[in-house]
N, C-alpha and C positions, 0 to 999 in steps of 0.2 A: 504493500500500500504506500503510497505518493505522503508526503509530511509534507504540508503547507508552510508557507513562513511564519514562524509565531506570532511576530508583532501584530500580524493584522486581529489577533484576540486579545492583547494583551491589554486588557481593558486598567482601568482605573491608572495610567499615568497622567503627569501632572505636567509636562512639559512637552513641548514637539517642534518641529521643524519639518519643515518640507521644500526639497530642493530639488528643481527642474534643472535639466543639463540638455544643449544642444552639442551634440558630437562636435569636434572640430573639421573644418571643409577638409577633406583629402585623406580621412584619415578610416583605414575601412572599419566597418560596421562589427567588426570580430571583434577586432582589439577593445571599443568601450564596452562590450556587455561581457567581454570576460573581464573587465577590472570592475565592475560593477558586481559581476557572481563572485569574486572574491574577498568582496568584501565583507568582514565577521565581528559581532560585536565581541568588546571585550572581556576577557573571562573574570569576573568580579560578579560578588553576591550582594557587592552593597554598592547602590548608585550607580546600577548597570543601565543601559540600555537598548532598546529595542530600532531594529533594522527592517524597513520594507521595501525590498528594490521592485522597479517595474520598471519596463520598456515599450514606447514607442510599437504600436502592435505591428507592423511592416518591419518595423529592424528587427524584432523577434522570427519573425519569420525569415527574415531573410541568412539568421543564423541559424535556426531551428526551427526547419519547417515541418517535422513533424511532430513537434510540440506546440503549433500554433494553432487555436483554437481558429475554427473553419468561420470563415465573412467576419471575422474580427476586425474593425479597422479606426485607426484614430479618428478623436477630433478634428478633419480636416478643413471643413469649412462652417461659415457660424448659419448656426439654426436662425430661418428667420420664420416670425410667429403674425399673431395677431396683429395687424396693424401699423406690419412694419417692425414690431419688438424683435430685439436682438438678443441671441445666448452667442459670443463668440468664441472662435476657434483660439485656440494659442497652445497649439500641440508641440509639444518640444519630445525630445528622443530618450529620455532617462527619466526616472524619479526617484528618488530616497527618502523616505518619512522617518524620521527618526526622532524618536519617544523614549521619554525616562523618569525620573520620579522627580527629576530639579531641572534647571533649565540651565547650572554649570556644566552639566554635564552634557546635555544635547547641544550645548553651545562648543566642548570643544571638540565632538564628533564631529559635529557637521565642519568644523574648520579641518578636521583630518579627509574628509570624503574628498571635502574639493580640493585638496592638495594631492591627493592621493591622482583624481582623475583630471589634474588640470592639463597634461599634454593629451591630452584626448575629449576633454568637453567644456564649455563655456557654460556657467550661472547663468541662465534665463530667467526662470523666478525664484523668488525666495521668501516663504513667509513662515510666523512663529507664533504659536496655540498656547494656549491655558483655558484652565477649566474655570467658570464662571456662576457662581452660585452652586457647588455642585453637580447638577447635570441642566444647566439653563445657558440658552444661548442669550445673544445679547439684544435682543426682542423682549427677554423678561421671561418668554416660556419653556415649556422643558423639553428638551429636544429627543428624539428618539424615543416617544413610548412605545410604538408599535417594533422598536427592534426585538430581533430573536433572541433568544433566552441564549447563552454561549452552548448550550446542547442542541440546540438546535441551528442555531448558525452556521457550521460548517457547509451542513446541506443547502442551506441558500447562498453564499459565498464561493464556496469552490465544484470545479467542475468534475463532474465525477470521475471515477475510477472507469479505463476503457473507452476514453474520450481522447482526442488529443490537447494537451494541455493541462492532466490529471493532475487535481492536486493544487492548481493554481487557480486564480482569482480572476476578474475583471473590476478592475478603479475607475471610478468616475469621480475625478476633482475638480472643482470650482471654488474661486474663491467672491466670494458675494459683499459685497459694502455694502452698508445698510447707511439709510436717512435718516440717521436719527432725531436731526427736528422734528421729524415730517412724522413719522412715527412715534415718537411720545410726547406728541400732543392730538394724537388720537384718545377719546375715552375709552378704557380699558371695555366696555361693551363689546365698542367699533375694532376694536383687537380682536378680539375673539371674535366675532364676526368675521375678520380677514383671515385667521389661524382655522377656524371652525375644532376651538376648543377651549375651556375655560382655563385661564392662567392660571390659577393658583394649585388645582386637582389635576389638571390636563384632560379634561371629561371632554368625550370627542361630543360637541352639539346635536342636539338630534334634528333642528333644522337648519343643518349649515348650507351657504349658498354654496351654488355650483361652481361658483368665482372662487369661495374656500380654497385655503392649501390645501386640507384635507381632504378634500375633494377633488383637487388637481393629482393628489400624489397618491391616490387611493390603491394603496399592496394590494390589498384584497380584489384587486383590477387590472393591475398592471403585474403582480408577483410582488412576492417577497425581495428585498436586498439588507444588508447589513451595514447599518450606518455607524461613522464614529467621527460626527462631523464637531469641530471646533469653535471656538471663540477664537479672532486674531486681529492684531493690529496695536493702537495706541488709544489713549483718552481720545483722540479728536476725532480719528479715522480710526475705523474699524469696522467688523462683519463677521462672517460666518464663511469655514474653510467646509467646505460639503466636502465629505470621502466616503462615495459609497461603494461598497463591493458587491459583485451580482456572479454567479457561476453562467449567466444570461446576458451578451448587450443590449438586448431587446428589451428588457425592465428598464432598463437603463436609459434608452432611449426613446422608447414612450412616453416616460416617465418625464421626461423634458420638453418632449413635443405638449404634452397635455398641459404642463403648466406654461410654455409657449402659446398656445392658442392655435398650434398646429391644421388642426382637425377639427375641430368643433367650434373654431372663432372665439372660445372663453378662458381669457387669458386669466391666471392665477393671482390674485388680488394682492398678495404679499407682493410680487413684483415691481409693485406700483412704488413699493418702500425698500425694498435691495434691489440692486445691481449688479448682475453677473460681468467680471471682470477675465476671467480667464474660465476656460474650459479643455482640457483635456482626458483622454483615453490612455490607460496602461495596462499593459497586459501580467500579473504579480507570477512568475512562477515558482512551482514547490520549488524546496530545498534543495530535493532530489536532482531536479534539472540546474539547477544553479551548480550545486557540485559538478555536473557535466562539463557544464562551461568554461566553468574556473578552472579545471585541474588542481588549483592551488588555491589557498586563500591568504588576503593580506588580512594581518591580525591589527583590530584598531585600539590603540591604547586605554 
């Protein structure tokens, strides 16, 4: 049986990072995803942390194609919705999520990763999470009730055994700014009316509009996925890092058309008060196939 990469369960840490890498021009597609599969967190019990590599779903293929999950394909171009509403593309060829219990410590990881792969990939994005209110995004409500219980997550998260790709995930990141004038100074009603669920319990409304998040992002419609979406940014500027995993692009991607206004012209009312800033696709695979890769692993202090 295929081992997933831990991190993507390793619920309750307190710090994060997440760093987008475009390959350097010229430089083949082998060499960054074996320095990426080699990379391993370090062996310590106390203030360790956790490591989630993903790729560019075409450069995965183009090294291991039959480990690439079949019509897989990045964030290539931006979703347009309702009225003109925009979700854009900003697909870059790497990811690293890296989570730990403080933020000294994912802070000096993440400065090892990109030294590690600096002859081979440039910093495109860079952003940094903490937990807010305990499990509350910075809307005020609680984010993730409908995620799966960790016994049940795997099955919605990774792609099954006898598949190509066994063992691995599918990421869908965005990082979303939020208005926050614009948004508390909404009456907490008119919140929950936009969220279609009450803030304080997180009781899904029993008549939420169809414009509702809840509504737009209905699992029980579109499948199940596994969220482990963040708070990030500073006092002034800041929002919500969406990471969700699917063993399915197709949740994944309904999932966006429908709070887009894709299909049905009813765009998802929270939109009106975030803005999606970046959007891409990565492909997480097992351990198993990362050992492939690497042959070796660089060990990170």
């Amino acid at each position: 049986m295929t081992t997933p990469q831990g991190g993507i369960f390793a619920l309750g840490t307190a710090s994060h990072a997440y760093l987008e890498f475009d390959a350097v021009a010229g430089e083949p597609a082998t060499n960054l995803v074996e320095a990426v599969a080699s990379l391993r967190e370090p062996r310590t019990t106390m203030g360790g942390v956790n490591l989630v590599a993903g790729f560019r779903p075409e450069l995965w293929r183009t090294v291991m194609p039959e480990d690439a999950p079949a019509n897989l394909i990045g964030f290539n171009a931006d979703l347009i919705g309702s009225g003109g509403y925009v979700m854009p593309a900003t697909q870059h060829d790497a990811m690293m999520w890296i989570s730990g219990s403080a933020y000294d410590v994912v802070f000096d990881i993440a400065r090892e990763v990109i030294a590690v792969l600096k002859t081979l990939a440039t910093v495109a994005e860079e952003s940094s999470s903490w937990p807010y209110r305990h499990d509350r995004d910075l809307t005020g409500f609680i984010d993730g009730t409908e995620n799966p219980t960790l016994i049940d997550a795997p099955a919605i998260a990774l792609i099954p055994e006898g598949s190509p790709g066994a063992g691995g995930s599918i990421l869908l990141v965005q990082k979303w700014s939020h208005d926050v004038t614009s948004w508390e100074s909404l009456p907490v009603a008119r919140q929950q009316q936009v969220i279609g669920r009450t803030k304080d319990e997180s009781a899904e409304l029993e008549d939420k509009a169809p414009e509702s998040h809840v509504a737009r992002t209905d699992q029980d419609r579109f499948g199940k996925i596994f969220r482990r979406n963040m708070p990030y940014g500073t006092v002034t500027d800041h929002g919500t890092m969406f990471v969700g995993f699917s063993a399915d692009q197709e949740r994944l991607r309904t999932m966006l058309e429908s709070m887009a206004g894709v299909t049905e012209g009813v765009r998802d009312a929270l939109t009106i008060y975030t803005k999606p800033l970046t959007g891409a696709y990565y492909f997480i695979p097992s351990t198993d196939m990362l050992r492939v890769v690497s042959g070796s692993s660089q060990q990170l202090s």
